[in-house]
C-alpha positions as CSV (number, residue, x, y, z in Angstrom):
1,X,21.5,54.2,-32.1
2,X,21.7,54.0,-35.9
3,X,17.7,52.9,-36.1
4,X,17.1,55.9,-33.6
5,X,19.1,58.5,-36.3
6,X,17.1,57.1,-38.8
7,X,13.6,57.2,-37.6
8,X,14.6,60.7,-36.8
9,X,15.4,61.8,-40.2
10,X,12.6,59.9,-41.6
11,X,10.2,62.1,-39.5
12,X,12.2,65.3,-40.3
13,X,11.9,64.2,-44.1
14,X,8.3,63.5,-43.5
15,X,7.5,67.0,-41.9
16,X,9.1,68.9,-44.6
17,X,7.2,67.6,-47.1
18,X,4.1,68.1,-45.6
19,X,4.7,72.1,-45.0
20,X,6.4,72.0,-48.5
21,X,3.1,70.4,-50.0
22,X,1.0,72.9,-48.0
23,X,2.6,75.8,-49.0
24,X,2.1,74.7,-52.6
25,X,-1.3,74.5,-51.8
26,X,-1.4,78.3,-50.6
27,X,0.2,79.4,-54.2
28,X,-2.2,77.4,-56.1
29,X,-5.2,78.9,-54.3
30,X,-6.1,82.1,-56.4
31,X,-4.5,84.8,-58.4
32,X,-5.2,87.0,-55.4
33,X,-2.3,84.6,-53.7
34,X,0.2,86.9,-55.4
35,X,-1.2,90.6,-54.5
36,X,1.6,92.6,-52.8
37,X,1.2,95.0,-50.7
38,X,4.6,96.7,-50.8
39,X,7.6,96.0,-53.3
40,X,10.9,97.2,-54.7
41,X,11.6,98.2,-58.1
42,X,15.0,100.8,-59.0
43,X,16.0,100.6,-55.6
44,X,13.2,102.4,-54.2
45,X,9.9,100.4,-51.8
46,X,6.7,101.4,-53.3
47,X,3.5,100.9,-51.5
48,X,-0.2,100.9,-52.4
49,X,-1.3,104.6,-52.9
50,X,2.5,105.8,-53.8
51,X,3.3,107.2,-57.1
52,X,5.2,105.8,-59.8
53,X,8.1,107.5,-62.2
54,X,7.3,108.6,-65.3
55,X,8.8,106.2,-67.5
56,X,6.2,103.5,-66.2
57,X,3.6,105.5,-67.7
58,X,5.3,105.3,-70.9
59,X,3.3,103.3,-73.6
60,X,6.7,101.1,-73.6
61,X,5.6,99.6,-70.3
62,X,1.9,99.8,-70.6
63,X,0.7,95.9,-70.4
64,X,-1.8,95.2,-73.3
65,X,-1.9,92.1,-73.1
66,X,-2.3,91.2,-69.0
67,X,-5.0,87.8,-69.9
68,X,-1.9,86.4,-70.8
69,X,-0.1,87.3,-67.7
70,X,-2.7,85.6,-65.7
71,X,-3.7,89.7,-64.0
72,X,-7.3,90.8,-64.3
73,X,-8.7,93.0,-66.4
74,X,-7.7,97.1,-65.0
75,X,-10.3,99.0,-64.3
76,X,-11.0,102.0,-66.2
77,X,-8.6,104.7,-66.4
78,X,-5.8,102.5,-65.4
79,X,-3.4,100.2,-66.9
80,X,-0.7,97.2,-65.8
81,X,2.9,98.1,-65.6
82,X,6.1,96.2,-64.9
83,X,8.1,97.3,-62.3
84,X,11.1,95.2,-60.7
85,X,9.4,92.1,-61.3
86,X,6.1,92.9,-60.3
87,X,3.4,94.0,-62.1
88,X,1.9,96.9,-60.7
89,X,-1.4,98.3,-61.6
90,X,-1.7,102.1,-62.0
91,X,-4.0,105.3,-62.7
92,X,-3.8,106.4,-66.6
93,X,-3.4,110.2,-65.6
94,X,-1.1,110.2,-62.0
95,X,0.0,106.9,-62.2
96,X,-0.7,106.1,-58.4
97,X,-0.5,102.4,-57.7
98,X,-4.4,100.4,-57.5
99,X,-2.6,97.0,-57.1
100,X,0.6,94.9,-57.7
101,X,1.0,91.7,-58.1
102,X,4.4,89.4,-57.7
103,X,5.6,88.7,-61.0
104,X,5.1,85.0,-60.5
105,X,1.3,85.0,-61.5
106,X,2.5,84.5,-64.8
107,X,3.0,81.1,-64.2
108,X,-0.1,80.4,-62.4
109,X,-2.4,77.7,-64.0
């Protein structure tokens, strides 16, 4: 019985770290691994297309420097943001949302 209980857990053990070790995988595959379509920031969902508050279009939260947050270069006429732990990609003049990414690509390497 105790050999039976053991082999069991071993396989358990052995099956978690597989889908542990794949899922790892999946992160590591791109920056596009952390695009978001939807998030929360200030207790409100945003989705692609919405339009963000004015004070992320202040110059306070206007993301110079996104190479070292791992986030591709905005396109023209838009700039990166941070909003609730994302950062969110918007237009310069409406500040409707291009893209957002989960605030984890920062540590992607």
């Amino acid at each position: 019985m105790r050999k039976t209980k053991m082999m069991l857990l071993g396989a358990l053990l052995a099956t978690a770290t597989s889908a542990f070790a794949e899922s790892q995988t999946t992160l590591a595959s791109g920056p596009q691994s952390y695009e978001v379509k939807e998030f929360v920031a200030d207790f409100t969902k945003f989705n692609i297309g919405d339009t963000v508050p004015e004070m992320y279009r202040s110059q306070e939260y206007n993301i110079k420097q996104w190479q070292l947050r791992n986030l591709p270069a905005p396109d023209a006429g838009s700039h990166w943001t941070y909003m609730g732990g994302n950062y969110v990609l918007i237009t310069d003049t409406d500040g409707k949302i291009l893209k957002a990414y989960n605030g984890d690509i920062f540590y992607h390497r």
